[in-house]
N, C-alpha and C positions, 0 to 999 in steps of 0.2 A: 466488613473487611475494608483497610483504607485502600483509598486506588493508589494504584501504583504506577500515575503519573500526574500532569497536572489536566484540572478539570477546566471544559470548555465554558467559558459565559452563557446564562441564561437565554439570552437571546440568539445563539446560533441555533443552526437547522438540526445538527446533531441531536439537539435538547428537545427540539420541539414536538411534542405532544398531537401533534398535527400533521398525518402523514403527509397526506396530499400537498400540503404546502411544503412542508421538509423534504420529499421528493422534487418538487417542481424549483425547490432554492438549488438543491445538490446538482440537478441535469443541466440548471440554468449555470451555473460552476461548470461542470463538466465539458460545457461547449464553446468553453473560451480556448484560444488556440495551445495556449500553455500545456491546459489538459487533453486538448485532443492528441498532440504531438507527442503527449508518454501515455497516452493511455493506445496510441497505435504500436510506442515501441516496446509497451508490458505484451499487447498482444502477440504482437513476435517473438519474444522470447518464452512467452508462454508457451507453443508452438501447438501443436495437433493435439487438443483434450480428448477426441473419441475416442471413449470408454473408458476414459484415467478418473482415477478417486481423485476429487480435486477440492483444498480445503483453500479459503479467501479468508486470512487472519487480519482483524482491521478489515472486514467488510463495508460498513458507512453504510450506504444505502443500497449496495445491492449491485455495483455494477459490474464486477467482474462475476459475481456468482450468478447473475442474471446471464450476462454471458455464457460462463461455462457450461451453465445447464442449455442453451441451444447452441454450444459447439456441439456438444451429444456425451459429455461426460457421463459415466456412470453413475457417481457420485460425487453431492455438490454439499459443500456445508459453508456456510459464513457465520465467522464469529468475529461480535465486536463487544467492546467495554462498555458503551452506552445500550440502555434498553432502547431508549425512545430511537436510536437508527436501526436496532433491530426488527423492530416495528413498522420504521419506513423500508427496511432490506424487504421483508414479508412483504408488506404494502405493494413495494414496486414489482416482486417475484408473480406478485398475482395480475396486477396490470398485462404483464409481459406473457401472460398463462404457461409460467413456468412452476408456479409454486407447489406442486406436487413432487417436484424433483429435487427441491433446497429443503436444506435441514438448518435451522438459525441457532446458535448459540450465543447465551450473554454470558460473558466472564471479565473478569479484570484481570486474571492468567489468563497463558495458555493451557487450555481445561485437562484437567489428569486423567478424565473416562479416553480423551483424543490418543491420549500417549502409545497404549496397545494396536492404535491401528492404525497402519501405513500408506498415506497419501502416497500418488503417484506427482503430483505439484503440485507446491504448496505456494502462496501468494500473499507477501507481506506489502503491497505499495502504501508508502507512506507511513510506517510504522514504528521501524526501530528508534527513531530521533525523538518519540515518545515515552517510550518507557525506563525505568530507571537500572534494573539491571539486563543490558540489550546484551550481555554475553549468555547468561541465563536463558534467554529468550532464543537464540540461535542453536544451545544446545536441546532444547524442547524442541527446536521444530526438524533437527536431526533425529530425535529421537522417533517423530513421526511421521516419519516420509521411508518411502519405498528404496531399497537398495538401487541406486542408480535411477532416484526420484531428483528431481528438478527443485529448485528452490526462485522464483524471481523476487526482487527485492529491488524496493527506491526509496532513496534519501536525498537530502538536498545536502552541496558537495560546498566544502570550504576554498578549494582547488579551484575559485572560479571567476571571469569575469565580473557578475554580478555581485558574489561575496566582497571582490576587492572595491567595488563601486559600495554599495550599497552597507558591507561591513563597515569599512575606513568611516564614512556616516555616522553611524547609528554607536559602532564601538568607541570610534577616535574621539572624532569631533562630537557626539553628544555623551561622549563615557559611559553608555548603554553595555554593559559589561553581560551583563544576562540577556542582551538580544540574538535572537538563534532564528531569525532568518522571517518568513511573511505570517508567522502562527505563533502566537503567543503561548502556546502547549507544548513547543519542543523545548526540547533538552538540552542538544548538544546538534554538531556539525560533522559531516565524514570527508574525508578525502577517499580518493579510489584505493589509494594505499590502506589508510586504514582499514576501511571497511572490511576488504581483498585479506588482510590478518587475520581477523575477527572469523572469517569465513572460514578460511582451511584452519585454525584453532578446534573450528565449533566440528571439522569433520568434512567438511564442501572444500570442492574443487569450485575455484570461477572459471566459468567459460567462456563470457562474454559479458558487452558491456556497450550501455546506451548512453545517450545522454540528450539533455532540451533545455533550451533556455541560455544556448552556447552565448549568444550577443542579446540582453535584455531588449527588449521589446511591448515592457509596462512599465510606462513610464509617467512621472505626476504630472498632472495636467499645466496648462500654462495657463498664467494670473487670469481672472475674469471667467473661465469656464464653467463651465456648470458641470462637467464631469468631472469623477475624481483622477483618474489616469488619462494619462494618453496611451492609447494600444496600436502599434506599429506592428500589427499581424501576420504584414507580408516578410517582415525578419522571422518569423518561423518556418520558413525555408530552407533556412539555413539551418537548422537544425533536421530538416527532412534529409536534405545533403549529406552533410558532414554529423549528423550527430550518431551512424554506425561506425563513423572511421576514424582510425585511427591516427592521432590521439586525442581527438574531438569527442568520441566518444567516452569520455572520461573527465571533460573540464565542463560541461553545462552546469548548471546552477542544480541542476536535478541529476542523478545520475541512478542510474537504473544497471542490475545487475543480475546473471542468471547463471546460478552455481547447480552442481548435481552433486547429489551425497554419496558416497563412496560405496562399490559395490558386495566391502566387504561386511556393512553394516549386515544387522540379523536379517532372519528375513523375515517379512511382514506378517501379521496374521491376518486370515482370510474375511475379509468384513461379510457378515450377512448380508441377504438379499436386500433386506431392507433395516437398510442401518438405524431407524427411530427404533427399532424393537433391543438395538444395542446398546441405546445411548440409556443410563439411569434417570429414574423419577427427579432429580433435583431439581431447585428451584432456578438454577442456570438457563434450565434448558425451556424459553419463550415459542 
């Protein structure tokens, strides 16, 4: 099957064959303040997982599902398009002596066994600006979420400081017309409006809304360094501040968003005890 977006280079940690080092590339990412700063405000809007069926689409390596499974979710499943992070997801679930409680799925969809049964939050960080059809994709994940299930969702926002810095750059002045922001694998860009459309289309109410990265804060290094950026850390403050408020919480570079799907959707089917016994034999399921 072709993937249904674009694929990461050989040399990223995504790819690599090698958990423990693919783990230790991901946390060593993870801990820079960029991502601490939306990975505290996915955790807030995620809000109280005890005993929620909780699916992490676009998992990577495992960190919100590692999560979920010791907030005390009932049910944890991560699913990503690369094998080899599924591997590292495993990998890290078992570090954390969580992995009896995560269920890994590899798909380049979102998997059609998932669709009969209803997540209570569902978790897309970093995802939509990936795939090709992201209207398709939000109606899937309506389809599998619980009446009055949760949806969080982050994108990087066109609406933004950084965009008009860092755009005007890349699009103006070097005519980079296909540049879509620090990842050479997105697609496209969201404003909160748009996004905010796409959402109540797909069947979601928004509720609320984050945002990081309000005043850049990585920045390229000055002549002679030996580093590649300059990192001004303590400007992530600022985003601790202002980035639940309004209307800061909607202009960071990143914007982060948490919708609930409508209570008139069907109602869920009852997952078994133990969902591996539900999931089928296919070759998806690592």
């Amino acid at each position: 099957m072709a993937p249904n977006r674009k694929i990461y280079p050989a040399d990223h940690w995504l790819r690599s064959e090698d958990t423990e080092r693919a783990l230790a590339a991901y946390l060593d990412q993870q801990s820079k303040a960029y991502s601490r700063m939306k990975n505290a405000f996915v955790s807030e809007l995620l809000g109280d997982l005890r005993g929620k069926r909780f699916l992490d689409y676009g998992c990577g390596a495992g960190l919100f599902t590692v999560y979920a499974a010791k907030q005390g979710a009932s049910v944890v499943v991560g699913v990503d398009a690369e094998e080899t992070a599924i591997e590292t997801a495993r990998y890290h679930a078992r570090t954390e002596k969580v992995e009896p409680i995560c269920r890994f799925v590899q798909s380049e969809d979102f998997p059609e066994f998932l669709r009969g049964d209803r997540f209570d939050v569902i978790l897309m960080k970093d995802v939509i600006e990936h795939v090709v059809d992201d209207d398709g994709l939000l109606q899937r994940a309506v389809n599998s979420i619980a009446p009055g299930g949760r949806l969080v969702l982050s994108t990087q926002n066109s609406l933004s400081l950084n965009f008009l810095v860092q755009g005007t750059y890349n699009r103006i002045l070097l005519g980079n017309k296909d540049w879509f922001g620090w990842d050479e694998t997105h697609l496209r860009f969201y404003t909160f409006m748009s996004l905010g459309r796409k959402l109540r289309r797909a069947g979601f109410a928004v509720k609320d809304w984050r945002s990081v990265y309000i005043i850049p804060y990585k920045l390229p290094a000055l002549p002679g360094s030996k580093k590649k950026f300059l990192r001004l850390d303590a400007l992530s403050g600022i985003d601790r501040v202002l980035g639940g408020t309004f209307p800061y919480n909607r202009l960071g570079w990143n914007i982060i968003v948490k919708a609930e799907a409508s209570p008139l959707v069907p109602q869920r089917m009852q997952l078994p005890e133990n969902i591996a016994r539900a999931l089928p034999a296919v070759p998806a399921l690592v």
